[in-house]
C-alpha positions in Angstrom: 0.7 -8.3 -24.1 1.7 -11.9 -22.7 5.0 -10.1 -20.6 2.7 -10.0 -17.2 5.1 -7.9 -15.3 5.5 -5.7 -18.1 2.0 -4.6 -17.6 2.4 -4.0 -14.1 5.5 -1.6 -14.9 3.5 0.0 -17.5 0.3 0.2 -14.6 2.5 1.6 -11.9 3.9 4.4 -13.9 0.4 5.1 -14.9 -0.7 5.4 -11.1 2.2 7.6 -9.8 0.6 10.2 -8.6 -3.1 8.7 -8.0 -2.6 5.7 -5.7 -5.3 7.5 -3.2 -8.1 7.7 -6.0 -7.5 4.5 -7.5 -7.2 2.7 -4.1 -10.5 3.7 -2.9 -12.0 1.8 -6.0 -12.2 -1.9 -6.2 -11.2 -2.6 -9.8 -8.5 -0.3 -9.3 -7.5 -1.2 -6.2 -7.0 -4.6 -7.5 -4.6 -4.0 -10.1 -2.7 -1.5 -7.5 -2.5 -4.4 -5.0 -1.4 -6.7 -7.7 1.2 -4.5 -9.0 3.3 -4.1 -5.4 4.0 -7.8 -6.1 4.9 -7.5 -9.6 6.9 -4.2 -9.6 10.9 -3.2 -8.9 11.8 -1.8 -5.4 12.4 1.5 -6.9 9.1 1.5 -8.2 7.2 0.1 -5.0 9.4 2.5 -2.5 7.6 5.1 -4.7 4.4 3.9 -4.5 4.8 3.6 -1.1 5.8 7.0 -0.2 2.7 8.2 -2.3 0.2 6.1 -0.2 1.8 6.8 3.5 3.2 9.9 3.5 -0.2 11.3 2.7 -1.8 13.1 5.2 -3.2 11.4 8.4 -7.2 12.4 7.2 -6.3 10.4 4.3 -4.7 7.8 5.9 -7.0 7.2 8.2 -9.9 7.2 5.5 -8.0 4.5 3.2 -7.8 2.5 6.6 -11.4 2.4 6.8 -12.4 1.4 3.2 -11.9 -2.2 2.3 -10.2 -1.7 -0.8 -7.8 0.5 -0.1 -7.2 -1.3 3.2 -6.3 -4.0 0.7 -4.0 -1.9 -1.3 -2.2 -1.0 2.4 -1.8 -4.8 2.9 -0.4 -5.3 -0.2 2.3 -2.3 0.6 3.1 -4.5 3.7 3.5 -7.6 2.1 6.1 -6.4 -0.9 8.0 -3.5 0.5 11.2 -3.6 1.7 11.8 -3.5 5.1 12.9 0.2 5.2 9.2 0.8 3.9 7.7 -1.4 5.9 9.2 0.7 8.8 7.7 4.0 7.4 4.6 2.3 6.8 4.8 1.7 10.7 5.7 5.0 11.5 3.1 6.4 9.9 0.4 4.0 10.5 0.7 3.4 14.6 -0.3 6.3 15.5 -3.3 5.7 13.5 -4.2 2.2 13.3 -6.6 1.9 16.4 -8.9 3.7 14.8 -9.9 0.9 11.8 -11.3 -1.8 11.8 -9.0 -3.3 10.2 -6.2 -1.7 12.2 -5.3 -5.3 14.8 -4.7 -7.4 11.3 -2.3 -4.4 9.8 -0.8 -4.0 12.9 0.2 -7.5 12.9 1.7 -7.8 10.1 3.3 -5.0 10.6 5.1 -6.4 13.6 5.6 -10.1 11.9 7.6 -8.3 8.8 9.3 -6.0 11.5 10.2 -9.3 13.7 9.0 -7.0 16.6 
């Protein structure tokens, strides 16, 4: 279909419910990240409360694969600010263990304005 954010509507109610398996893939993980920027703020909210109210074990494992830390930076970017502060909640505690936990951590605090 040419309707591009269509797709991603169509994509993002396919996911619900496997965010975590498909963000530990790269192909998949690309069209996850993709779709955060494409989708309404009902549908991203949900998304997000799939990928960080996970358990911490599974946090901290998406945290340390590169394509799902992608998938977590792409939560950052689009979600609302009340998300953005769960995603903080949730991910502070946390972050110092990845590698990739210092760039997450500031953008975290740029979209916070801490």
């Amino acid at each position: 279909s040419c309707d591009q954010v269509g797709n991603f509507v169509m994509i993002a109610a396919l996911v619900r419910g496997q965010v975590h398996f498909l963000s530990f893939h790269n192909s998949a993980s690309a069209i996850v990240e993709r779709a955060f920027g494409a989708i309404s703020a009902e549908l991203q909210h949900d998304l997000v409360e799939e990928l960080f109210l996970a358990p911490d074990t599974t946090l901290q494992q998406a945290l340390a694969d590169p394509a799902a830390v992608r998938v977590v930076q792409a939560a950052v970017r689009a979600a609302s600010f009340k998300d953005v502060s769960l995603i903080n909640q949730r991910l502070s505690p946390i972050l110092h263990t990845s590698p990739f936990g210092k760039r997450i951590h500031q953008r975290l605090r740029r979209r916070l304005r801490l």
